[in-house]
C-alpha positions as CSV (number, residue, x, y, z in Angstrom):
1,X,0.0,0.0,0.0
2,X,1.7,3.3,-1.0
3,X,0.7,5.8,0.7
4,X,2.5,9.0,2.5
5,X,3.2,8.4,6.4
6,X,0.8,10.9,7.3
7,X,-2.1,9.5,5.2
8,X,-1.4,6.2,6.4
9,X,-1.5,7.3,10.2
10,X,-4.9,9.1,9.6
11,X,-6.2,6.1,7.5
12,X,-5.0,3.8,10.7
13,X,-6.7,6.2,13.3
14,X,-10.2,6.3,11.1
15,X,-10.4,2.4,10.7
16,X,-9.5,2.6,15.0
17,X,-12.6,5.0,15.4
18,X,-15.0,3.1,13.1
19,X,-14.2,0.0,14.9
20,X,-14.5,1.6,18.0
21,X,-18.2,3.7,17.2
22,X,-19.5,0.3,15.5
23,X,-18.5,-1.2,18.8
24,X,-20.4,0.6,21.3
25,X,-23.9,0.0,19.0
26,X,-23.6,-3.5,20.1
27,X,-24.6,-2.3,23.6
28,X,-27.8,-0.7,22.5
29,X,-28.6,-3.9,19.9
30,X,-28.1,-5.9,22.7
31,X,-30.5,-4.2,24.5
32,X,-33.1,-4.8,22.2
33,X,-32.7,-7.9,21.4
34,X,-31.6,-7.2,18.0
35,X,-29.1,-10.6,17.9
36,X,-28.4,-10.7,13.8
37,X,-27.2,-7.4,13.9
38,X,-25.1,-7.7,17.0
39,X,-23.1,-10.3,14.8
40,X,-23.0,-7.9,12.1
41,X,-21.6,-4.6,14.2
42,X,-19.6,-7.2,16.4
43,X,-18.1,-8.6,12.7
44,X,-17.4,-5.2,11.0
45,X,-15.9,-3.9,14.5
46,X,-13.5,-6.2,13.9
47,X,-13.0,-6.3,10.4
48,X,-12.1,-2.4,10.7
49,X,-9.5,-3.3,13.6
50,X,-7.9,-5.6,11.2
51,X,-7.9,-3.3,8.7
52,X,-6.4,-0.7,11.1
53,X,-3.5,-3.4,11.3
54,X,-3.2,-4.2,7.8
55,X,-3.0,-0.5,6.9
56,X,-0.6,0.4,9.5
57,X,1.8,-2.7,8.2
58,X,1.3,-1.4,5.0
59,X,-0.4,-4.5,3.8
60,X,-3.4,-4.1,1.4
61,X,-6.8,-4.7,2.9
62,X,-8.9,-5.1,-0.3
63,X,-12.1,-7.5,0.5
64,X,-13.3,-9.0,3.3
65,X,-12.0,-12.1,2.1
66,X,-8.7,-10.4,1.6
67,X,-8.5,-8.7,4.6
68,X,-9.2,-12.3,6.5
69,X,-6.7,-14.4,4.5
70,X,-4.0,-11.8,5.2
71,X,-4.8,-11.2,8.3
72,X,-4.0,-14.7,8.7
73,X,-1.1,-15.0,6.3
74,X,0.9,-12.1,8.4
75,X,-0.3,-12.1,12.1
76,X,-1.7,-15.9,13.1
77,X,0.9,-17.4,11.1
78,X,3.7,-15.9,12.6
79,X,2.8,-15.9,15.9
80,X,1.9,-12.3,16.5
81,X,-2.1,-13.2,17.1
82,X,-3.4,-16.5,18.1
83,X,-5.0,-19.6,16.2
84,X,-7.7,-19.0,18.5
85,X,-7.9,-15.1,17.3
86,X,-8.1,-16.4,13.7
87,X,-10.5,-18.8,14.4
88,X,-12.5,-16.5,15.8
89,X,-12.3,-13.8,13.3
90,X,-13.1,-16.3,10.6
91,X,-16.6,-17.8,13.1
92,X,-17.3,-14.0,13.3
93,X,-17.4,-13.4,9.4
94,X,-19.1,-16.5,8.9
95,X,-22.1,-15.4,11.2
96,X,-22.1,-12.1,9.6
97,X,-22.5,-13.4,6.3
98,X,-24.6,-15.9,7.6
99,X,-27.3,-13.5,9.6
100,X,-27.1,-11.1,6.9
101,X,-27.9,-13.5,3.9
102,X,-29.4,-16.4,5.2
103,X,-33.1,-15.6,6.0
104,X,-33.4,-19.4,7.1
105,X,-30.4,-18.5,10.1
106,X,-31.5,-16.4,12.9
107,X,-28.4,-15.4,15.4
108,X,-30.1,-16.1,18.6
109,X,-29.0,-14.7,22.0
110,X,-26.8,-17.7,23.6
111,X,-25.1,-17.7,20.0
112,X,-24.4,-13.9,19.9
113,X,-23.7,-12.5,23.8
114,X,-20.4,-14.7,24.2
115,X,-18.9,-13.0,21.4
116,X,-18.8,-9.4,23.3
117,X,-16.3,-9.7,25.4
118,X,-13.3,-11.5,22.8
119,X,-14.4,-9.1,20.5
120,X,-13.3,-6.1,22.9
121,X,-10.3,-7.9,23.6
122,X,-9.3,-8.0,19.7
123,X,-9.7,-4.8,19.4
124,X,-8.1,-3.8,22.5
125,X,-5.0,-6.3,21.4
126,X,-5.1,-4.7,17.7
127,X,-4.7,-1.2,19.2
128,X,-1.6,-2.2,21.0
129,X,-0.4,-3.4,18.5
130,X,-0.2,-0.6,16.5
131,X,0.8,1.6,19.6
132,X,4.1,-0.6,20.0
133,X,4.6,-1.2,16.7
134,X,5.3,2.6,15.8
């Protein structure tokens, strides 16, 4: 990805803030009782982290699918994020897609609500990440 140092840090800081407004809906969704689009803000909070990372790295982020396979390729791989953070990035796209195309799936509560919490943490790991790693 070639773009000037200062672009890149202002790209890297909007994909943190997206991440981090997308995020906080989940709170009000959950509230509600709104489970398929939980998965959906929980997935694209995510997705933005990682893209946050990619970005910073310099890596391309083009799709989703992109974004997941290098994700993979450059962080699980090598040790810098978990198998169990892959995995779970990959289950979190999955139920995205799934909730958001499927009209025979319905996210339900039990399958939704456990996903809060290691969502915050991937974000929370992303971000320092990208503190120490600049």
């Amino acid at each position: 990805m070639s773009l000037k140092e200062e672009d890149r840090r202002i790209l890297v800081e909007l994909e943190l803030e997206k991440a981090d407004k997308t995020f906080k809906q989940v709170a009000v969704l959950q509230r509600e009782g709104y489970w398929d689009t939980m998965a959906n803000r929980l997935y694209y909070s995510l997705f933005h982290a990682v893209s946050a990372l990619l970005i910073n790295d310099q890596r391309e982020v083009g799709s989703h699918k992109g974004a997941a396979i290098r994700f993979h390729q450059y962080y699980v791989k090598t040790g810098l994020f978990s198998e169990e953070e892959g995995s779970f990035y990959s289950q979190m796209e999955t139920l995205r897609e799934k909730s958001d195309y499927n009209c025979f799936f319905n996210v339900t509560e039990a399958d939704i609500v456990s996903k809060v919490a290691p969502t915050s943490s991937f974000i929370e790991k992303v971000k320092r990440y990208i503190v120490d790693n600049n």
